[in-house]
C-alpha positions as CSV (number, residue, x, y, z in Angstrom):
1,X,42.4,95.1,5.8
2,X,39.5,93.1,6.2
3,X,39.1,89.3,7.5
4,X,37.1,87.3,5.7
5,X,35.6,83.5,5.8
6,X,37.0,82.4,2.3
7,X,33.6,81.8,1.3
8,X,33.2,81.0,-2.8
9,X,30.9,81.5,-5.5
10,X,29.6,79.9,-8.5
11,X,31.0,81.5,-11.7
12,X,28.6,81.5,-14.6
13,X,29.5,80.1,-17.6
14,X,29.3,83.1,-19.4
15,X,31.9,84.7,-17.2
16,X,34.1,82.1,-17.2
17,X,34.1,82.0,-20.8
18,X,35.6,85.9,-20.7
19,X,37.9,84.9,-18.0
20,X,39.3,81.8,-20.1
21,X,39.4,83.8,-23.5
22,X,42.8,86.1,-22.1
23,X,45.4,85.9,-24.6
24,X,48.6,88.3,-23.9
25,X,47.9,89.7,-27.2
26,X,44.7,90.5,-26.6
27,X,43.5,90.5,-23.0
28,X,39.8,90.0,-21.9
29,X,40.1,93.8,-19.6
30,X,37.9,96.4,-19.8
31,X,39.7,99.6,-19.2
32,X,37.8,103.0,-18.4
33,X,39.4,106.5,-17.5
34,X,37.8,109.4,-15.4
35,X,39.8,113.0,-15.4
36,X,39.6,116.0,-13.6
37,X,40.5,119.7,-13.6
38,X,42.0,119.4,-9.7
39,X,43.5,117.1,-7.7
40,X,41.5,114.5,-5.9
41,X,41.6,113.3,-2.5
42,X,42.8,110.0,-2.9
43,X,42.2,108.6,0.7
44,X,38.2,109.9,-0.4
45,X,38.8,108.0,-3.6
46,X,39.5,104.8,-1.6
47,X,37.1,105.2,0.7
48,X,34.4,105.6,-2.0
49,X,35.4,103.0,-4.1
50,X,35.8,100.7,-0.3
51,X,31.8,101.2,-0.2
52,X,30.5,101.6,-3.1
53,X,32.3,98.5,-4.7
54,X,34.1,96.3,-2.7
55,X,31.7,96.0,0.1
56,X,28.5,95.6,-1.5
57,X,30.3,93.3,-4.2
58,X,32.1,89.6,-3.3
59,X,33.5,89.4,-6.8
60,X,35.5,92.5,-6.4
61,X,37.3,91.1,-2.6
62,X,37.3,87.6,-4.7
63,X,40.1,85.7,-7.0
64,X,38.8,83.3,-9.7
65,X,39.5,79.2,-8.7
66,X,39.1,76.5,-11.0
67,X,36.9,73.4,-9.6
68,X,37.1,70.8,-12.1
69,X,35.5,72.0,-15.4
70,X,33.9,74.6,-13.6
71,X,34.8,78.2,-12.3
72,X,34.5,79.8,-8.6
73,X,35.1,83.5,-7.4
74,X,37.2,82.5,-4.2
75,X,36.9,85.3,-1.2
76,X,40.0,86.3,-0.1
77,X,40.0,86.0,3.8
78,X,42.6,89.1,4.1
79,X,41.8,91.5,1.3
80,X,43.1,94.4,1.6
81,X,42.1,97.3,-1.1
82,X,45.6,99.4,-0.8
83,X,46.6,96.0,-2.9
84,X,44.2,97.4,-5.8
85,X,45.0,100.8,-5.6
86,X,48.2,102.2,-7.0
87,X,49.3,105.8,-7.3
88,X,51.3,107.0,-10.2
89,X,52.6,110.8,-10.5
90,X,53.5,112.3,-13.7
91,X,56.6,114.5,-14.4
92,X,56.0,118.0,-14.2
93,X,54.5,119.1,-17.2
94,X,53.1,115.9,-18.2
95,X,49.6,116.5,-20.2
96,X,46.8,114.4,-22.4
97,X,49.7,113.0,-24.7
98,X,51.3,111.5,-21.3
99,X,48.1,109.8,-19.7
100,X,47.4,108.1,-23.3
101,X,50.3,106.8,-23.3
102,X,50.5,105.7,-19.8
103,X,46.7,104.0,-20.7
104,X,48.1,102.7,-23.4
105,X,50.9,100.4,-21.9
106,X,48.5,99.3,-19.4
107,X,46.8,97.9,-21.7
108,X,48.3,95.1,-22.1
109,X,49.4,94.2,-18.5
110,X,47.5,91.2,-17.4
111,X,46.7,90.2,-13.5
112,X,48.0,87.9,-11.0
113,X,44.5,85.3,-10.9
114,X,46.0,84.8,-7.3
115,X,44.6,88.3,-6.9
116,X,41.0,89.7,-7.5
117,X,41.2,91.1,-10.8
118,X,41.0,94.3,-10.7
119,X,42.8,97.6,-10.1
120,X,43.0,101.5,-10.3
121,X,45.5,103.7,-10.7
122,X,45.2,107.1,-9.1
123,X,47.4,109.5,-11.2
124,X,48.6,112.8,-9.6
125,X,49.9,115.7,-11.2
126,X,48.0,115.7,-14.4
127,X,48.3,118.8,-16.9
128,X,45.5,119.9,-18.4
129,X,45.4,122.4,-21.4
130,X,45.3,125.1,-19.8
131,X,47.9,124.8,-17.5
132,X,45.7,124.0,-14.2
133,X,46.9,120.9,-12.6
134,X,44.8,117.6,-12.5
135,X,44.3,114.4,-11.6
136,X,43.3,110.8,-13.3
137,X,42.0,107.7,-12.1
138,X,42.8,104.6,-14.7
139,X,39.9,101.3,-13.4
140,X,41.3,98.0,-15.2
141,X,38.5,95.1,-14.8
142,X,38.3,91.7,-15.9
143,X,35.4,90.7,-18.2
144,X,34.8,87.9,-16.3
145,X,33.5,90.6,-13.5
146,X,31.2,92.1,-15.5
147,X,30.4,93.1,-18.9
148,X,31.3,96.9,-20.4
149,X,28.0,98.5,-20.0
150,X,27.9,96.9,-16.0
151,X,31.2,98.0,-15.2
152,X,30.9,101.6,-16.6
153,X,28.0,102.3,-14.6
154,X,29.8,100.5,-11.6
155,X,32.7,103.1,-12.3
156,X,30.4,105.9,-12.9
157,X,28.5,105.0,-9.1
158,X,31.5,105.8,-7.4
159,X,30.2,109.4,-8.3
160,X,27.8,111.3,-6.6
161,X,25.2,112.5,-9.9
162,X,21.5,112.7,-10.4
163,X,19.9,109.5,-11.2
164,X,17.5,111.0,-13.0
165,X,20.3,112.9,-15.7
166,X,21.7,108.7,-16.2
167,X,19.4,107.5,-19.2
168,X,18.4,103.8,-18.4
169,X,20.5,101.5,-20.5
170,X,19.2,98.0,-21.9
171,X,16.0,95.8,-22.4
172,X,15.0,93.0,-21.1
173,X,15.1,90.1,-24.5
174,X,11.5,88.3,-24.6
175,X,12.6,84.7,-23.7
176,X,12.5,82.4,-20.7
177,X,14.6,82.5,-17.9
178,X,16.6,79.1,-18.8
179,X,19.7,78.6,-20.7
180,X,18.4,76.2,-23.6
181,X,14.7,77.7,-23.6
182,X,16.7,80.8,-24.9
183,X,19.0,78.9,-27.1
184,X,16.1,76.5,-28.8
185,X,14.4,79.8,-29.2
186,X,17.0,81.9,-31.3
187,X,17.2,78.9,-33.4
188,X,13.1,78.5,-34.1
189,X,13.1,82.4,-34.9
190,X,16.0,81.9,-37.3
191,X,14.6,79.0,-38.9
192,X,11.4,80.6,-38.9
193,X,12.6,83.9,-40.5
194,X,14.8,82.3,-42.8
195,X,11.2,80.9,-44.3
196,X,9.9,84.0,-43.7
197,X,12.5,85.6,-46.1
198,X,11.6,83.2,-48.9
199,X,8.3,83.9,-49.2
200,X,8.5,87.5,-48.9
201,X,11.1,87.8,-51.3
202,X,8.6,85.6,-54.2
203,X,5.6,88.2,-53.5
204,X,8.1,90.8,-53.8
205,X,9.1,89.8,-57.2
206,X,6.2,89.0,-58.0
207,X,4.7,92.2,-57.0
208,X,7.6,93.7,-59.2
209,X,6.8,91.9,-62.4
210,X,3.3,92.7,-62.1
211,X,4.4,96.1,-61.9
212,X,6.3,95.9,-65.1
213,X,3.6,94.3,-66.9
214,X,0.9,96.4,-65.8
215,X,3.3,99.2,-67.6
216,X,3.8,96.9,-70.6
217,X,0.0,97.0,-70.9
218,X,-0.7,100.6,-70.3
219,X,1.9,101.0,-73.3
220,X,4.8,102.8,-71.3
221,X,7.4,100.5,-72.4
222,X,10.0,103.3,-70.8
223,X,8.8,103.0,-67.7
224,X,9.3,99.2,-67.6
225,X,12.3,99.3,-69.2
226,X,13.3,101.7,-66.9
227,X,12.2,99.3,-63.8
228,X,14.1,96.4,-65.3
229,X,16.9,98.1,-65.5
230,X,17.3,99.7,-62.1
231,X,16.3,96.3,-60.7
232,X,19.0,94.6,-62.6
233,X,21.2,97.4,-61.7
234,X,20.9,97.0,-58.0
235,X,21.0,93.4,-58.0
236,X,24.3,93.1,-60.0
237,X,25.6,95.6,-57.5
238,X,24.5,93.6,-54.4
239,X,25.9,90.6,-56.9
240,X,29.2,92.2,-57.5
241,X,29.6,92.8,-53.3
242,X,28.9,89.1,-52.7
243,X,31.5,87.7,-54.5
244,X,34.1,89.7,-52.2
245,X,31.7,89.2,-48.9
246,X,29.0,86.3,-49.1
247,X,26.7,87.8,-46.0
248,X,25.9,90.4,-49.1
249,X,23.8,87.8,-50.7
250,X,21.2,89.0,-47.8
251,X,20.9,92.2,-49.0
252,X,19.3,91.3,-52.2
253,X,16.2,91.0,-49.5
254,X,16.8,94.2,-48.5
255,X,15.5,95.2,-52.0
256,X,12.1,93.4,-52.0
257,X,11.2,94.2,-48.4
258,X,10.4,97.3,-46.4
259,X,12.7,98.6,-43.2
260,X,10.6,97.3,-40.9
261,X,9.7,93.6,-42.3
262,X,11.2,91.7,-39.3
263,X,11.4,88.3,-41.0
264,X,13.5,89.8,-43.3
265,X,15.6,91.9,-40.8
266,X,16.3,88.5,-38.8
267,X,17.1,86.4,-41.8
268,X,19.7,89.4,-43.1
269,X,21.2,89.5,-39.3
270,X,22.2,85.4,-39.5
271,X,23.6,86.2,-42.6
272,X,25.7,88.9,-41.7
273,X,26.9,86.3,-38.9
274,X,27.5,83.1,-40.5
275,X,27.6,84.0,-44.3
276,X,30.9,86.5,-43.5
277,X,34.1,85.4,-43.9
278,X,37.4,87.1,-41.8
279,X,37.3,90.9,-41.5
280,X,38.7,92.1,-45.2
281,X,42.4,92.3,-45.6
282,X,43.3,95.8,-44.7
283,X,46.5,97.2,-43.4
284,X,45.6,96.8,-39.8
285,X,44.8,93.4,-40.8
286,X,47.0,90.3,-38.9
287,X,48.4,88.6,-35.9
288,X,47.8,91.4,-32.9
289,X,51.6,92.3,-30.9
290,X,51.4,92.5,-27.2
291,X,51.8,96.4,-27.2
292,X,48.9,98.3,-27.2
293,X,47.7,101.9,-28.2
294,X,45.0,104.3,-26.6
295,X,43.8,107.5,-27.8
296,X,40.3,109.8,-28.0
297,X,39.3,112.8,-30.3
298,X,38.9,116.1,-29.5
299,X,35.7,116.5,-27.5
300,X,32.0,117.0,-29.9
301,X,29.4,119.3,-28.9
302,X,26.4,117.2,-28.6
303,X,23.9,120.0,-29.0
304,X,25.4,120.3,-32.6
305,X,25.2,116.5,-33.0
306,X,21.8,116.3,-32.1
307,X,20.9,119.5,-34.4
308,X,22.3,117.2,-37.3
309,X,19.9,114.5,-36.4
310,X,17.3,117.1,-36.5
311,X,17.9,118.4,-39.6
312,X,18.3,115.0,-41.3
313,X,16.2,112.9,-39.7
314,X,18.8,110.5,-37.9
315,X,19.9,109.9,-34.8
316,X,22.5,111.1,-32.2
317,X,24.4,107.6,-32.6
318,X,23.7,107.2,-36.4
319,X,25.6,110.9,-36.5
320,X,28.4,109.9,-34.3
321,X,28.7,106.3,-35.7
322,X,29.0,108.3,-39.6
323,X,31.9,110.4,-38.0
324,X,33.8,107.2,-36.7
325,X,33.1,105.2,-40.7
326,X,34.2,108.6,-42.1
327,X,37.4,108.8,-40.3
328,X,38.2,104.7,-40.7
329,X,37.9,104.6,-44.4
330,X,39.9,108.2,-45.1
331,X,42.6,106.2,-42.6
332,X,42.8,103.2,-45.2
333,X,42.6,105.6,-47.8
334,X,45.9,107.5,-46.6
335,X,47.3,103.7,-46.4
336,X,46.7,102.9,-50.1
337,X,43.6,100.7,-49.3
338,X,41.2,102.2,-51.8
339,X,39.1,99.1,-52.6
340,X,37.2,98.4,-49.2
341,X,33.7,100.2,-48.9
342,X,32.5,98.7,-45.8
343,X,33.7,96.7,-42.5
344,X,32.2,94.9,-39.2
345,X,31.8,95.6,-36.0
346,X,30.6,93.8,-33.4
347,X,28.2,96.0,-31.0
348,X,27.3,95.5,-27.0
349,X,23.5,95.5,-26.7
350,X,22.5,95.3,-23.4
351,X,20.0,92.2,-22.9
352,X,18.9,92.8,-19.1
353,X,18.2,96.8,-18.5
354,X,20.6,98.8,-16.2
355,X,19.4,101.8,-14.1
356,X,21.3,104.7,-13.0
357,X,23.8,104.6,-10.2
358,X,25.9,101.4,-9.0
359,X,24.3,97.9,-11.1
360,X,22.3,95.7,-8.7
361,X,24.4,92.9,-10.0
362,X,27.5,92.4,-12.2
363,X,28.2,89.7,-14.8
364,X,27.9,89.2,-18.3
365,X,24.3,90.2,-19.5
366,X,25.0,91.3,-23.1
367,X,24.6,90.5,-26.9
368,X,26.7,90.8,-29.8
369,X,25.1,92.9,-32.6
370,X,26.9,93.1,-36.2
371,X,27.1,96.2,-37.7
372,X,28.7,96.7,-41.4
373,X,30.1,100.3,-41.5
374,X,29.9,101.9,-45.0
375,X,33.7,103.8,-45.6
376,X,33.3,104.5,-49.2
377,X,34.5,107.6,-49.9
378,X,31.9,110.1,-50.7
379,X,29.8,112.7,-49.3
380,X,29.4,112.3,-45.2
381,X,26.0,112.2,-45.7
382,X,25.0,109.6,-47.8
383,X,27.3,107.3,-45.3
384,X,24.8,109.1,-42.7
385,X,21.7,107.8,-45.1
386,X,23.3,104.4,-45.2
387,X,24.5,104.4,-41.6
388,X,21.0,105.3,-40.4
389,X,19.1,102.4,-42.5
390,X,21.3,99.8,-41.5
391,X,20.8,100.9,-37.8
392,X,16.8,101.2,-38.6
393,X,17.4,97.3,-39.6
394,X,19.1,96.2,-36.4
395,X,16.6,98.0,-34.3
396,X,13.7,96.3,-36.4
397,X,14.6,92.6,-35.7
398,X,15.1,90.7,-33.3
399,X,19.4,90.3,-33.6
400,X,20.2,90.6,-30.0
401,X,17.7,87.4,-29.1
402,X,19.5,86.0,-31.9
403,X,22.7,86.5,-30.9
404,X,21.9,86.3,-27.1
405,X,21.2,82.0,-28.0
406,X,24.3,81.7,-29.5
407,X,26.7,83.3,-26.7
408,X,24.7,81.1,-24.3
409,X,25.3,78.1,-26.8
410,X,28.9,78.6,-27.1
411,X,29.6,79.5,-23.3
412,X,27.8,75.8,-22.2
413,X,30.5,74.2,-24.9
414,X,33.5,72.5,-23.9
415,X,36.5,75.4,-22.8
416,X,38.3,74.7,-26.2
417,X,35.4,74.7,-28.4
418,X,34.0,77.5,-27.0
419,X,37.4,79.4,-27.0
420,X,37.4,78.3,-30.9
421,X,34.0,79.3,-31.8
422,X,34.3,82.9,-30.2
423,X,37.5,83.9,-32.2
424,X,35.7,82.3,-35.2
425,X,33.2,84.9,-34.7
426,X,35.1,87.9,-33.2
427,X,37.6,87.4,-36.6
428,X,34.6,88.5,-38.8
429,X,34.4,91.8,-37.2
430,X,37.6,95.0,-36.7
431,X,36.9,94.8,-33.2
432,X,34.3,96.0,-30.6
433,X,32.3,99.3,-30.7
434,X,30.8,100.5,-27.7
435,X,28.4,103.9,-27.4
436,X,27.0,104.8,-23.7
437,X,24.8,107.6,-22.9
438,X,26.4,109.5,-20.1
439,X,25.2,111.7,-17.4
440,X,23.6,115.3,-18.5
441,X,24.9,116.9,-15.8
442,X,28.3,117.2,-13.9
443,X,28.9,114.2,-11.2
444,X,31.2,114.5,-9.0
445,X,33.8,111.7,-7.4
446,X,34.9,112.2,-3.9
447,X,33.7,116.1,-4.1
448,X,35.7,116.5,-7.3
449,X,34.0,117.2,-10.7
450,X,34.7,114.7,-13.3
451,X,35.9,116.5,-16.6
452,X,35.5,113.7,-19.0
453,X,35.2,109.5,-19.0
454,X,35.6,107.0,-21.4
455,X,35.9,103.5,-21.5
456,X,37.4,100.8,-24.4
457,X,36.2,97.2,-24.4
458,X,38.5,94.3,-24.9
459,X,39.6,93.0,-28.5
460,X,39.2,89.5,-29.4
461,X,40.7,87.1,-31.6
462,X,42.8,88.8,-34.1
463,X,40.8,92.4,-33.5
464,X,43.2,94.9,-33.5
465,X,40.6,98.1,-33.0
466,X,38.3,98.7,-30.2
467,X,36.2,102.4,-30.4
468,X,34.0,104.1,-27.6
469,X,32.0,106.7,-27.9
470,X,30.8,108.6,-24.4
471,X,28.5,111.0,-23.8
472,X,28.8,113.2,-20.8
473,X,27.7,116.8,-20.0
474,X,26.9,118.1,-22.9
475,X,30.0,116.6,-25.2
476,X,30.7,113.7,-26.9
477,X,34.4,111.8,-26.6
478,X,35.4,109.3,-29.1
479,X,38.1,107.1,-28.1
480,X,40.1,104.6,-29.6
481,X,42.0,101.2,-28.9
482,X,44.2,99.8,-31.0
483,X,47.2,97.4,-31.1
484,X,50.4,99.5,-31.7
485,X,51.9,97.1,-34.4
486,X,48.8,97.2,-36.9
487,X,47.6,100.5,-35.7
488,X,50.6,102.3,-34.9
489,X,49.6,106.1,-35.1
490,X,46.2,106.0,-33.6
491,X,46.3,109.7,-32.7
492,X,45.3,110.1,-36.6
493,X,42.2,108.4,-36.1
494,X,41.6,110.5,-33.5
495,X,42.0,113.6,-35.9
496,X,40.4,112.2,-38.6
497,X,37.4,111.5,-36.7
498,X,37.1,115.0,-35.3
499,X,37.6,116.3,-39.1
500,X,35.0,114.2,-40.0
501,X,32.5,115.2,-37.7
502,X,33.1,118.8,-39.0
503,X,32.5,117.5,-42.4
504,X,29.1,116.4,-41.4
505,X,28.3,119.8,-40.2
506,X,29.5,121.3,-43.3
507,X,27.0,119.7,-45.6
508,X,24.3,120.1,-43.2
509,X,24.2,122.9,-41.4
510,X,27.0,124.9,-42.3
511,X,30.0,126.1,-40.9
């Protein structure tokens, strides 16, 4: 136990926004699991985590206090950190099946705001496949400590690795350091880019009927016909799309531009956002239960993953992401959804750049990309082609800046509109999908190799999925959130996705 002055500090607005969003149907908590192929020294564990988090950081020793319209992290002057760390022993025999589950109803347990919020379960007596006996540890954080990609390298400092096996994480956004310079600044670059769009789009066209007509006058009437009618073609398509989903109207840029025409990236990306109506109807579509779900796939090689970039031209997460839209549209598919070719998600990007080892500081320092995941049955790898242009889009344009204004926006707004305005947006999207590049090599936690990680951001609104995907030693783990009602066998998303991956092997480079 440690005595303290009750000393408090200023919540930012951003964080407060997280810690006011908590719904018990869908709590703002970031939850993250470690295993390993012994048992752990738990009194090491608590002694790690004692230095490594609690000490260097207020927040974690802290308890959140309202002061007028504003939020405080209040010290506690007698913390004590055996409050945050619980042990929980399975029954002999328990395995995999037995911590998801245990995960799983955690979930959806929310804290004591008299209390720091925060806590870890150390579990004892953990099976692993092949019979060895092993150990857990379960970390449960509030958003309103820190965002995902902050907390998992917070988590993943309590280890003892090679900084220089962690890649770097994030980018610094090119704006100024105050909250409306960044907000009037989105706005000019969407205005600006919408403008943008226009006139590339008419020298586009233009550019096409001029090729038409220079065909027309070298006499190949096929070859103009045959422009005019893939043109049409294409842009009935896009038109057919937009009557279901309006953002699609964006894409008819897409046709008259090349990948990396940022004006047009930018203009598509504000689309996406305020052009989309609610996430399309699907059987996991509704009013989220309190019970929640977790689960992961079997673990991927990443060698083989990266050998499929290779070979195709892509990248690791364009690979991984095609496994995880394979696996979501063959689960709607098995549902009788047949008719939905695509769906959002909404993507952590980083927006302030994280080094290896324990964060310098915590908070909220993150942007909300949208990506639309093509699920349309077909071969994996024209979902990979698709998948890997839509990414090539996001990375071309200047989304997170975008984005970054309008969290900042809507966290300086009054509590309830702000509250209002971030389900409006988090409806539009399944859920949150999160993808962090691991360690290369082994780390180890209080002398203990860690086996695997993985880590599920919070749902909001009405999302009832969150996925993760974690790379770490050479594999790749894939996990999944998911409310029990709307999702109520997640461990066949977790096959599916495995069987996908193996498809995208099989039509690249063979079994």
């Amino acid at each position: 136990m440690t005595k303290r002055g009750g000393r408090t500090m200023p919540m930012s607005a951003q964080d407060a926004l997280w810690l006011t969003m908590d719904r018990p149907n869908n709590l703002m908590v970031i939850d993250s699991v470690m295993w390993f192929k012994s048992p752990l020294d738990w009194s090491a564990v608590e002694q790690v985590v004692l230095e490594r988090l609690v000490e260097p950081f207020a927040v974690f020793r802290s308890r959140p206090q309202q002061r007028g319209s504003s939020w405080v992290w209040e010290e506690l002057e007698d913390f004590d950190i055996s409050d945050r760390i619980r042990h929980v022993e399975l029954a002999d025999g328990a395995g995999f099946e037995q911590l998801r589950r245990f995960i799983g109803s955690q979930r959806s347990v929310e804290f004591d705001r008299s209390q720091p919020m925060w806590v870890m379960y150390c579990i004892s007596n953990l099976t692993m496949d092949d019979g060895t006996i092993g150990s857990a540890l379960l970390s449960r954080c509030h958003h309103s400590i820190a965002d995902g990609i902050r907390l998992t390298q917070a988590v993943m400092g309590l280890c003892d690795l090679d900084p220089a096996d962690v890649p770097a994480v994030g980018r610094s956004l090119p704006h100024g350091g105050s909250k409306l310079g960044v907000i009037r600044k989105a706005v000019r670059k969407a205005v600006s880019d919408t403008v943008d769009l226009g006139r590339t789009a008419s020298r586009a066209a233009a550019g096409a009927a001029s090729a038409v007509g220079s065909s027309l006058f070298k006499g190949d009437v096929q070859s103009a016909s045959a422009t005019v009618a893939q043109d049409s073609r294409e842009i009935f398509t896009f038109g057919l799309g937009a009557i279901k989903s309006p953002e699609r109207f964006m894409d008819v840029s897409l046709l008259v531009s090349s990948p990396d025409n940022r004006a047009v990236n930018d203009a598509a990306s504000v689309g996406k956002l305020l052009l989309a109506g609610e996430s399309v109807a699907t059987v996991w579509s509704g009013e989220p239960s309190i019970e929640k779900d977790a689960g992961w796939a079997q673990a991927i090689d990443l060698d083989t993953v990266k050998r499929v970039g290779r070979d195709t031209g892509t990248t690791v997460n364009d690979v991984l992401l095609t496994a995880v839209a394979g696996a979501l549209g063959q689960y709607l598919r098995e549902k009788g959804d047949d008719g939905v070719d695509e769906v959002m998600w909404m993507v952590p990007v980083s927006v302030a750049p994280v080094e290896p080892g324990v964060p310098k500081e915590l908070g909220n320092h993150f942007a909300l990309v949208a990506l639309r995941m093509p699920i349309a049955a077909g071969p994996a790898l024209d979902r990979l082609a698709q998948m890997h242009a839509r990414m090539d889009r996001i990375k071309r344009s200047d989304e997170a800046l975008l984005t970054f204004g309008v969290q900042r926006g809507i966290a300086a707004a009054p509590n309830l509109l702000s509250v209002g305005l971030t389900n409006y947006f988090a409806n539009k999207a399944v859920g949150v999908l999160t993808n962090v590049p691991g360690p290369r090599s082994p780390m180890r936690l209080a002398g203990t190799e860690v086996a695997g990680i993985l880590g599920w951001a919070p749902c909001s609104g009405n999302q009832p999925l969150t996925i993760c995907i974690f790379s770490y030693n050479g594999t790749v783990s894939i996990g999944f959130g998911a409310d029990k009602t709307l999702v109520p066998d997640v461990n066949r998303l977790s096959e599916l996705v495995f069987e996908e991956f193996g498809q995208i092997v099989a039509e690249t480079i063979g079994s």
